[in-house]
KEKE-3310 file (N, C-alpha, C; in steps of 0.2 Angstrom, whole numbers, plus 5000, padded with zeros to 4 digits):
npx = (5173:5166:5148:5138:5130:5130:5120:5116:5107:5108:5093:5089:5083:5082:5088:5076:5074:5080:5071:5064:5077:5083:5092:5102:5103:5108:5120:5125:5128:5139:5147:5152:5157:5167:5179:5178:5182:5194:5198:5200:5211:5220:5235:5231:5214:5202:5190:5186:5169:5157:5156:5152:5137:5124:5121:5109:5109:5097:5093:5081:5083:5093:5109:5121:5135:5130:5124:5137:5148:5139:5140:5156:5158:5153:5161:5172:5171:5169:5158:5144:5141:5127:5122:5108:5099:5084:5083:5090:5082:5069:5058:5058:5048:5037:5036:5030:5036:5034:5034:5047:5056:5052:5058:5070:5073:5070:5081:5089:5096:5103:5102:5096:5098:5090:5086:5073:5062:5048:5041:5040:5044:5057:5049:5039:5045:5049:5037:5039:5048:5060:5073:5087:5081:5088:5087:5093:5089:5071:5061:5057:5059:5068:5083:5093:5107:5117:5114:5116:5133:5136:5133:5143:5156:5154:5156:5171:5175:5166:5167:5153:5140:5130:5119:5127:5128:5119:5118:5108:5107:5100:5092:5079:5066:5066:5077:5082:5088:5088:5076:5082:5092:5089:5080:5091:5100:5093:5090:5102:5104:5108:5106:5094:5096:5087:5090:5088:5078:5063:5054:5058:5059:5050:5034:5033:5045:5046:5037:5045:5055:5066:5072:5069:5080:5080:5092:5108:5118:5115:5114:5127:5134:5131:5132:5138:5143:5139:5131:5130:5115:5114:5110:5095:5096:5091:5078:5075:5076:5065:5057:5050:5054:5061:5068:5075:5087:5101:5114:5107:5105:5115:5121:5114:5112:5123:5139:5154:5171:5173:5165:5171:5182:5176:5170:5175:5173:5166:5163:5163:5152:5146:5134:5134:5133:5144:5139:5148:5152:5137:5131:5143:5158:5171:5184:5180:5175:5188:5194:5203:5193:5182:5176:5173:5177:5182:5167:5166:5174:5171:5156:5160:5164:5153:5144:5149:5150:5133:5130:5138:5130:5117:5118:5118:5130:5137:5145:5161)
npy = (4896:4904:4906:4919:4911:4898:4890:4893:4892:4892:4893:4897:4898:4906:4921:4933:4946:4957:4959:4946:4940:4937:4947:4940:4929:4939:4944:4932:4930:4940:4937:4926:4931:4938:4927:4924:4936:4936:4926:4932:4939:4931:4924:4915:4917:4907:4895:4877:4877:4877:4869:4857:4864:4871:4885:4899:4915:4926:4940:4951:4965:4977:4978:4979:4980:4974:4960:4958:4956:4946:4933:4933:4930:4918:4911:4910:4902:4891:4887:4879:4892:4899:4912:4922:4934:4944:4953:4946:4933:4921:4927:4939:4935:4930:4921:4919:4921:4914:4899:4902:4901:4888:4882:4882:4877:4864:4860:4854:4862:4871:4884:4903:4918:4933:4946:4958:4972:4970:4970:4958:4946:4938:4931:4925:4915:4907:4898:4892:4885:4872:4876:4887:4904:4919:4938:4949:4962:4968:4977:4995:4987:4978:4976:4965:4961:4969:4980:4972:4970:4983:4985:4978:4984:4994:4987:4987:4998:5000:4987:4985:4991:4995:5008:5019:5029:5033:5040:5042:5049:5058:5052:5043:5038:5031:5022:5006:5000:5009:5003:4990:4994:5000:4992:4983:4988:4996:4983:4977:4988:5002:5019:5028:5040:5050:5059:5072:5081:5084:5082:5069:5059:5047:5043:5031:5030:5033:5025:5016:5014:5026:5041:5058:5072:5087:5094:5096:5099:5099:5086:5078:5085:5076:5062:5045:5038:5043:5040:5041:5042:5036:5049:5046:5049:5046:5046:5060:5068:5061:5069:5071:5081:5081:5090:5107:5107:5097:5105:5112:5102:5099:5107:5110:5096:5089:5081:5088:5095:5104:5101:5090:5096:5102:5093:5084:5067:5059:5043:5041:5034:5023:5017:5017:5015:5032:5049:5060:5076:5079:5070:5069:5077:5076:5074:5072:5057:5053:5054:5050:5048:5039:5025:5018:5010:4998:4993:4989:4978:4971:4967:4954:4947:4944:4940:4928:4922:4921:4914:4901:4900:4897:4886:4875:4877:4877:4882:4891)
npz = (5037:5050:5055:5063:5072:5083:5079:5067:5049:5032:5023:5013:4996:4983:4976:4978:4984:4996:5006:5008:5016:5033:5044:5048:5040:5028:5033:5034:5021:5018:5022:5019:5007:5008:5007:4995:4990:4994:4984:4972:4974:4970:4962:4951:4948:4952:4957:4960:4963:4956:4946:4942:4939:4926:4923:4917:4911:4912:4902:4900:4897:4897:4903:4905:4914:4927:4921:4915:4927:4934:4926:4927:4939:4937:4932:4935:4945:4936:4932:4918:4908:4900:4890:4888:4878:4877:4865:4854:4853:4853:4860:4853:4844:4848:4858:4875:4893:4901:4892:4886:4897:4901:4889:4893:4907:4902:4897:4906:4918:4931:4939:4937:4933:4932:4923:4921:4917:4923:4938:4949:4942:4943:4956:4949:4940:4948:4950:4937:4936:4941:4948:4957:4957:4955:4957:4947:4944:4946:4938:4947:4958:4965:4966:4972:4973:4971:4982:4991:4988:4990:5005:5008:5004:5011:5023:5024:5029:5037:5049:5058:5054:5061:5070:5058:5047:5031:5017:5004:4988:4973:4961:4967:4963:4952:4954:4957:4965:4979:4985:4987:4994:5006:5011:5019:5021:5033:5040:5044:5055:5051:5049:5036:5024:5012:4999:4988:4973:4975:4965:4962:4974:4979:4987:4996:5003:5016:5023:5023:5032:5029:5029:5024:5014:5009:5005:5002:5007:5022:5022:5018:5028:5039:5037:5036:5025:5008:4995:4979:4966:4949:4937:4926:4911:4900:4905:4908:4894:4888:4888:4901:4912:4927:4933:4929:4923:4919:4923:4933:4940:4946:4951:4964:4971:4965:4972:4976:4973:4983:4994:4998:5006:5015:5022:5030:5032:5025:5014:4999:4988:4972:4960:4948:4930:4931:4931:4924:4933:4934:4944:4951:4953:4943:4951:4961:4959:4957:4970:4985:4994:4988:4986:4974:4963:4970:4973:4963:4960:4973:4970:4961:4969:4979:4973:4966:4980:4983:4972:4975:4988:4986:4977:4987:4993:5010:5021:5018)
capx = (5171:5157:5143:5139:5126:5133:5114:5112:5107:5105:5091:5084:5084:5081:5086:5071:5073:5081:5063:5066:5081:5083:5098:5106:5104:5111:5127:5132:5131:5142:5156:5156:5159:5175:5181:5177:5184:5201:5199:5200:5217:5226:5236:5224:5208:5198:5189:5180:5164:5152:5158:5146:5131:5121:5118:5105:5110:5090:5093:5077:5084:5100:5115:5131:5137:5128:5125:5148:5148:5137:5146:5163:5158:5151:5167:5176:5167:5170:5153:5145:5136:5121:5120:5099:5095:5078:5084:5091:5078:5062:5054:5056:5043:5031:5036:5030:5039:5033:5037:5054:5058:5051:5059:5076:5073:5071:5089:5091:5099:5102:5100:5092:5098:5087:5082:5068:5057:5042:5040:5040:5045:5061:5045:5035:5049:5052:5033:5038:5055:5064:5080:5088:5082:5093:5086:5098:5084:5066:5057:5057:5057:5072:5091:5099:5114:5119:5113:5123:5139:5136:5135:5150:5158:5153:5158:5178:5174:5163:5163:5149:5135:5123:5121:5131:5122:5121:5114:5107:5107:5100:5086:5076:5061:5069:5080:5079:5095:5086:5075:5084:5097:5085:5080:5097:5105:5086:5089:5108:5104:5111:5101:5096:5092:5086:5091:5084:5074:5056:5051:5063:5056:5042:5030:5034:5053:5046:5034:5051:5061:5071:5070:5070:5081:5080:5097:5115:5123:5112:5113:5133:5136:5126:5132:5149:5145:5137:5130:5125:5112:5116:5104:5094:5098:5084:5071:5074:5074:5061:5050:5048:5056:5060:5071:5076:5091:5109:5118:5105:5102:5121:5121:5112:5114:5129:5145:5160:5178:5172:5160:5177:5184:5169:5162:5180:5177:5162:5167:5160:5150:5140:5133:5138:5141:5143:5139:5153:5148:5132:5132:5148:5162:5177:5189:5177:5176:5194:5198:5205:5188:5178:5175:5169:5179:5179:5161:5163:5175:5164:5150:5160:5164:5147:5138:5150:5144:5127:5130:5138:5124:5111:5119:5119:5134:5135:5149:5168)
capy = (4902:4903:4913:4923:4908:4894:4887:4896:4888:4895:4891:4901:4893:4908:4929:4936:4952:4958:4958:4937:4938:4941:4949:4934:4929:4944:4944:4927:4930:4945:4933:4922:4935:4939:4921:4923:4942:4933:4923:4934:4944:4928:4926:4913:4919:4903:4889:4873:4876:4877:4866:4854:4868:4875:4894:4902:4923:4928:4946:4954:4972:4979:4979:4978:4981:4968:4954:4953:4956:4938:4929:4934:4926:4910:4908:4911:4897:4884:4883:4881:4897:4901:4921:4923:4940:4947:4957:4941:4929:4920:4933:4942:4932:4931:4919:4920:4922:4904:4896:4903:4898:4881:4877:4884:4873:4856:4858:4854:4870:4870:4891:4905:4925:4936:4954:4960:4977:4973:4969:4951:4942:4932:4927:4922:4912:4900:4893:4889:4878:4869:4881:4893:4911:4927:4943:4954:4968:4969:4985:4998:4984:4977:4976:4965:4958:4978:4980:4964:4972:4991:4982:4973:4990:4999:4985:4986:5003:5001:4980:4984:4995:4997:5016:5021:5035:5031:5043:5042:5054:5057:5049:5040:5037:5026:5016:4998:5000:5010:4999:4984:4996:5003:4988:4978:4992:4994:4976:4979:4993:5009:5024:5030:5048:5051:5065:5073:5084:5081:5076:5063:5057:5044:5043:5025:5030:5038:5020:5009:5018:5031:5049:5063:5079:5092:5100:5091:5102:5094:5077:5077:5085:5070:5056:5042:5037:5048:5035:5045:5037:5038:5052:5041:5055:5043:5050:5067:5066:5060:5073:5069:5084:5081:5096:5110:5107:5095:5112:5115:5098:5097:5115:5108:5088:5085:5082:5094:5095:5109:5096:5085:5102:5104:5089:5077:5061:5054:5039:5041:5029:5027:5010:5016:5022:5039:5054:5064:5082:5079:5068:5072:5080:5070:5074:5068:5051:5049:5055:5043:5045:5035:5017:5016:5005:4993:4992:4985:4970:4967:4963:4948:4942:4946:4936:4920:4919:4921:4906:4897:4898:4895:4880:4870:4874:4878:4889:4889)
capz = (5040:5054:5055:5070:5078:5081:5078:5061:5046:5028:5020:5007:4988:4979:4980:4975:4988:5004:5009:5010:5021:5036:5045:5051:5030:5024:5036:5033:5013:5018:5027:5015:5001:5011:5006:4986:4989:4995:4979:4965:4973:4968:4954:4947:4953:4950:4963:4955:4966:4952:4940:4939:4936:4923:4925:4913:4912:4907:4904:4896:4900:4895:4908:4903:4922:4932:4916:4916:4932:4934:4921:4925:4946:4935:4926:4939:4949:4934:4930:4912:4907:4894:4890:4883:4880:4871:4859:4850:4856:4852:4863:4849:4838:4849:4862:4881:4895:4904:4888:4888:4905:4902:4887:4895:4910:4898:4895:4915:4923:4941:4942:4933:4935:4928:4926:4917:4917:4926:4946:4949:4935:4945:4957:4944:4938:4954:4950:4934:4934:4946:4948:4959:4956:4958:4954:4944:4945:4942:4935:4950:4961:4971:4965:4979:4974:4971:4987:4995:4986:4993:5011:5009:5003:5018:5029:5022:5032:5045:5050:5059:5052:5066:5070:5053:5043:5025:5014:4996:4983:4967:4959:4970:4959:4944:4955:4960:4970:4983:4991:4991:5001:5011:5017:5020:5028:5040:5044:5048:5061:5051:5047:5030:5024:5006:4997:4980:4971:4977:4960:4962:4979:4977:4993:5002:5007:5023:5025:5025:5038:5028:5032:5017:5014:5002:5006:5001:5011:5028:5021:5018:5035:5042:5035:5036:5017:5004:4990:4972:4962:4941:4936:4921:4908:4894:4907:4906:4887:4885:4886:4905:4915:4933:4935:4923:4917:4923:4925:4940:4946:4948:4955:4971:4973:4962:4977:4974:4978:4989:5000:5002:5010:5020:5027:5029:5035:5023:5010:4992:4982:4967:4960:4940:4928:4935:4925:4927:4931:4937:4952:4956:4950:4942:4956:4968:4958:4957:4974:4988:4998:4983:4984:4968:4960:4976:4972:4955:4962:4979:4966:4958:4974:4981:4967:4968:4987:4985:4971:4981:4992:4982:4975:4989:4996:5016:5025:5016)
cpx = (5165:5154:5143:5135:5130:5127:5113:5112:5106:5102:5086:5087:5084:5085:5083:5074:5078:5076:5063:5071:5081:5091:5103:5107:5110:5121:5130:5133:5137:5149:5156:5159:5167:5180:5183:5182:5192:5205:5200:5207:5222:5227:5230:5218:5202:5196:5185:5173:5159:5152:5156:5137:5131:5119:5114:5106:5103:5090:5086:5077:5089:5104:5119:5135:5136:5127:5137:5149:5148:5142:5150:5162:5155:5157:5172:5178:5169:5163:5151:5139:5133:5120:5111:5098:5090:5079:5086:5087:5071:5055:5051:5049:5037:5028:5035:5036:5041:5036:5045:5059:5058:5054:5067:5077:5072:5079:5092:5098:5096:5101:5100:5095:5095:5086:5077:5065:5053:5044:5039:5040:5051:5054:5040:5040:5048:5043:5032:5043:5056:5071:5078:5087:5085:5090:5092:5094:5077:5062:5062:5060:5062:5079:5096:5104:5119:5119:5118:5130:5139:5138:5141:5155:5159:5155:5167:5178:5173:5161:5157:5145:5131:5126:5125:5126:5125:5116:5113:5105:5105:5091:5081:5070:5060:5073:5078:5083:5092:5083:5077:5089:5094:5083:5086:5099:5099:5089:5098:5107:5108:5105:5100:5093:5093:5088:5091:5079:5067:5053:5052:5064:5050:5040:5031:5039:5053:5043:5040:5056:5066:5069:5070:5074:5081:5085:5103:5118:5120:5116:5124:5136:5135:5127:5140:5148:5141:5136:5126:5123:5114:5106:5102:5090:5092:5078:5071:5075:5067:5054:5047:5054:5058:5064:5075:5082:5097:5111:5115:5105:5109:5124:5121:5110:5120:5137:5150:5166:5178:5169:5165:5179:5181:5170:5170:5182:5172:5165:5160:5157:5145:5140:5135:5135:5136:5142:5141:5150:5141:5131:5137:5154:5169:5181:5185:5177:5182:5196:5198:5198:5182:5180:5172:5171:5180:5173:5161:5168:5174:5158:5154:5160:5158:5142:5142:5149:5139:5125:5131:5134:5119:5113:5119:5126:5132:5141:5157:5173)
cpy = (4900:4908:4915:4919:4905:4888:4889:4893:4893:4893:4893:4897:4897:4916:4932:4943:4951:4957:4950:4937:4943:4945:4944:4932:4932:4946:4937:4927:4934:4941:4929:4924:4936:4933:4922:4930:4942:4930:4925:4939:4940:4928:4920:4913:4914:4898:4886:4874:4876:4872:4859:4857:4870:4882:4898:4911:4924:4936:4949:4963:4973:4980:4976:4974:4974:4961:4952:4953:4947:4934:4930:4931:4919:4908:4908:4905:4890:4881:4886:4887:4899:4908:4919:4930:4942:4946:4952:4934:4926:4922:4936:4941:4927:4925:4920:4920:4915:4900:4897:4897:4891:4877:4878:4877:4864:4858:4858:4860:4869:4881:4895:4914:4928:4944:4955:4967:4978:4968:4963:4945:4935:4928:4923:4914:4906:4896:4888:4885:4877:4871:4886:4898:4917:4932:4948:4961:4967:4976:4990:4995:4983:4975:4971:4963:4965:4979:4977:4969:4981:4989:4981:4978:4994:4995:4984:4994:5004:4992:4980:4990:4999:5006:5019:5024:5036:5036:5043:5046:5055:5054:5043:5037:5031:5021:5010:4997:5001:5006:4994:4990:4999:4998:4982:4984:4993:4987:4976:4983:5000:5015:5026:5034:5048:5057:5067:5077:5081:5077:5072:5059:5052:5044:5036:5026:5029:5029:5015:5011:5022:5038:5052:5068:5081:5097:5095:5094:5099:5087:5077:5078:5080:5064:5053:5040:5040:5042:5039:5040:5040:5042:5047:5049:5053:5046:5056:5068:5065:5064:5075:5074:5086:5087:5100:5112:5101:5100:5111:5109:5097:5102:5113:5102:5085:5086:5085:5092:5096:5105:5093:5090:5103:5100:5083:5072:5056:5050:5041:5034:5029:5019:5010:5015:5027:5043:5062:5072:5083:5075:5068:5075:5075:5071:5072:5061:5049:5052:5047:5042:5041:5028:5014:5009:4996:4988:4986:4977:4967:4963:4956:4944:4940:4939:4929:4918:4919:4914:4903:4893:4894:4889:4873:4874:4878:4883:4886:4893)
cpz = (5045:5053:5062:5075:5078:5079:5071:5054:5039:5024:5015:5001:4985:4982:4976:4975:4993:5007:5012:5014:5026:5039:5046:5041:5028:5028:5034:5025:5013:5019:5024:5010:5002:5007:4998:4986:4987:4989:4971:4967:4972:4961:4949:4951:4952:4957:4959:4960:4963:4946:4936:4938:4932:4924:4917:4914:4908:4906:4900:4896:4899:4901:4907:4909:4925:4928:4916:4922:4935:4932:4923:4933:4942:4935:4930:4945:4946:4931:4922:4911:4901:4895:4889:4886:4875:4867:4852:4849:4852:4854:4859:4844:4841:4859:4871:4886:4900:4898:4886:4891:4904:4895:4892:4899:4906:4897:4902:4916:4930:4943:4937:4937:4932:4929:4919:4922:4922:4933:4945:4947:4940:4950:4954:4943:4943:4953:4945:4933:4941:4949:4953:4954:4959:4952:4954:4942:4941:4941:4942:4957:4968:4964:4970:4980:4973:4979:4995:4994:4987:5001:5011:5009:5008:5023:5030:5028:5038:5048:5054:5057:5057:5069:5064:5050:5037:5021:5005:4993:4976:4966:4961:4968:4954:4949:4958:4965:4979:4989:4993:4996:5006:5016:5020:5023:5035:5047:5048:5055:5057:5051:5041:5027:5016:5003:4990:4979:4972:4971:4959:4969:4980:4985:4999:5003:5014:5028:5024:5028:5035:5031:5024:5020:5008:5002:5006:5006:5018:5029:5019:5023:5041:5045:5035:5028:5014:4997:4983:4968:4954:4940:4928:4916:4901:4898:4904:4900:4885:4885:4895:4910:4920:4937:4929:4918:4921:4925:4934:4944:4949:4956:4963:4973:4969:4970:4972:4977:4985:4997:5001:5008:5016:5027:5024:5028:5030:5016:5003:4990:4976:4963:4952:4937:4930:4925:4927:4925:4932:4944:4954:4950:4949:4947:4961:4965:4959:4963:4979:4992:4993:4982:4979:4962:4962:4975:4966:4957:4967:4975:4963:4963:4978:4978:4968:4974:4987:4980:4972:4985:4991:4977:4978:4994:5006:5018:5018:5019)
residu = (UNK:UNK:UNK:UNK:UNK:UNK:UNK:UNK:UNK:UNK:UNK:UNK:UNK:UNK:UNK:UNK:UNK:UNK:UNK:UNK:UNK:UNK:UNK:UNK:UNK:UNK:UNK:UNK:UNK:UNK:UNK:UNK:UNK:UNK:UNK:UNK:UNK:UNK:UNK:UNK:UNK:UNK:UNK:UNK:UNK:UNK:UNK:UNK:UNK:UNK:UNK:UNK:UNK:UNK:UNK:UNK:UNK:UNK:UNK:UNK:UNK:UNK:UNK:UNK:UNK:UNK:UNK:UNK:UNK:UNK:UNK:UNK:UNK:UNK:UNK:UNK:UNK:UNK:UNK:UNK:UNK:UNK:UNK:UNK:UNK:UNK:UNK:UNK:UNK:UNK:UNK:UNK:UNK:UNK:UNK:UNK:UNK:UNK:UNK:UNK:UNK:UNK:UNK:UNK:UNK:UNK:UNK:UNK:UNK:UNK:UNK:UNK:UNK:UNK:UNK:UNK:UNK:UNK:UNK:UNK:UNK:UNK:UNK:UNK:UNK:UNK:UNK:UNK:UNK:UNK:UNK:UNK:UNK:UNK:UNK:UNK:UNK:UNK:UNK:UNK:UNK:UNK:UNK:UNK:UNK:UNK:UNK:UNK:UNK:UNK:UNK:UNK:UNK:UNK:UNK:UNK:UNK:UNK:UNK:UNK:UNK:UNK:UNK:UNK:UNK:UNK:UNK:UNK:UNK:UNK:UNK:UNK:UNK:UNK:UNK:UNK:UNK:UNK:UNK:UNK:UNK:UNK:UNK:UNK:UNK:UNK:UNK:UNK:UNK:UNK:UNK:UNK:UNK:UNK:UNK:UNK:UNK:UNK:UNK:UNK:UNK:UNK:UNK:UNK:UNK:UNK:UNK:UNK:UNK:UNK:UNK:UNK:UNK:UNK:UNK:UNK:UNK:UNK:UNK:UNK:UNK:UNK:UNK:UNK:UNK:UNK:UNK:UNK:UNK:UNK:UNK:UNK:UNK:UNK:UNK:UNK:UNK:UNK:UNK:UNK:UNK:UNK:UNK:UNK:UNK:UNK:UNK:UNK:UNK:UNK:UNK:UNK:UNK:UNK:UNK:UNK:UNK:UNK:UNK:UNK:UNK:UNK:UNK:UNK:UNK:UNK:UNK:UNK:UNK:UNK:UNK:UNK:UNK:UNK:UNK:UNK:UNK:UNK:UNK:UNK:UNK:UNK:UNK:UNK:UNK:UNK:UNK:UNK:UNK:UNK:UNK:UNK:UNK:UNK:UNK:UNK:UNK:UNK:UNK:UNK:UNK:UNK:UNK:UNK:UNK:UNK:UNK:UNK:UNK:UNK:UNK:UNK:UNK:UNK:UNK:UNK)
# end
């Protein structure tokens, strides 16, 4: 495949962020993911391109989703994979997170996935071993292989984003999604409009080029694709009340039948799991204008391009 220069090189070693790549970056990950995309609609969905690396899965934070996700583009590559999560770990008893890292890395490993809780953990990482890092999400912080595999999704739609008006939905506060998508569609050329209960608005959206509304019904008449974030349902439990009930928050930001009826031409998405009945109604998830499913087999393809990448390799 080529990329769109014929000068263009890619040379990043790590995906920390979107914040790190630039547009040219993020477009050529996109058109190689095509390639990997091609390879999992055959009947044997396999390529040896990994098959002499070590991959380290470092999850310190629960997800199901994006942790087989990983794994399932390693194994699919041929490469040898190591699960470590916490919960079963020698984290537990008392061990650091540099000592970790460093003994993991004595077992030479050529790359490191990681998600953890707090902000800057996979950068910390790259001081302390010699391995490719990809961040599988840190705290609040950036999400962007999520991000990559939303692009990618939107680009089966729109192969060129520029001017495209993407709206996001939902919990804006809690998610990590956001700002890597915020800045990777920015860097694209789309537009991007926020939408959510004010509680549920933190104050830098405005300082990374999003806009805000506070009305579904605005933001859905607006927009080419409608992206609902998972309301994080352990918040509002815990004591921590950001609107007074699901019933209402569904009321006035959950997408409807009725909005397909409406507002005809926009595509659905939702990064998962959905919570059916609050960000949207089950017949909007199973309608034909929801990419949702899409989404979840962009990401393996997604992820075997960016290791790829990040292995060494150069265009396929």
């Amino acid at each position: 495949m080529s990329s769109n220069s014929g000068e263009y090189q890619f040379n990043q070693k790590h995906l920390l962020g979107l914040s790190d790549y630039s547009k040219e970056d993020i477009l050529f990950v996109l058109e190689q993911a095509k390639y990997f995309r091609e390879i999992l609609d055959r009947p044997v969905p396999k390529v040896p391109t990994l098959r002499d690396k070590t991959i380290v899965n470092l999850f310190y934070e629960n997800s199901t989703r994006t942790r087989l996700s990983f794994e399932l583009a390693q194994k699919r590559m041929g490469a040898d994979v190591v699960n470590f999560s916490s919960g079963s770990s020698s984290t537990k008893k008392g061990e650091s997170l540099k000592d970790t890292i460093r003994n993991i890395s004595s077992m030479k490993i050529d790359m490191v996935v990681v998600r953890h809780e707090s902000p800057g953990v996979p950068h910390f990482l790259t001081q302390c071993v010699d391995a490719a890092i990809l961040n599988a999400g840190d705290g609040a912080h950036e999400h962007p292989t999520q991000a990559l595999l939303d692009m990618f999704t939107m680009q089966s739609t729109f192969p060129d984003l520029t001017g495209k008006k993407i709206a996001i939905i939902g919990d804006i506060s809690h998610s990590r999604v956001v700002r890597s998508n915020i800045i990777g569609l920015r860097k694209l050329g789309a537009e991007v409009v926020l939408c959510g209960p004010k509680t549920l608005m933190p104050v830098f959206v405005e300082d990374m080029g999003a806009n805000v509304s506070y009305s579904l019904e605005e933001t859905l008449a607006w927009c080419d694709i409608a992206m609902a974030l998972r309301i994080q349902l352990e918040r509002q439990d815990k004591g921590t009340e950001f609107f007074p009930s699901l019933r209402e928050y569904h009321e006035r930001f959950g997408i409807k039948r009725t909005h397909l009826e409406k507002y005809p031409d926009f595509k659905i998405m939702h990064p998962g799991p959905i919570n059916r009945g609050v960000e949207m109604e089950s017949e909007v998830a199973d309608s034909d204008r929801a990419v949702i499913l899409d989404q979840v087999t962009n990401g393996v393809a997604v992820r075997m391009a960016i290791l790829y990448l990040l292995s060494g390799g150069t265009r396929v």
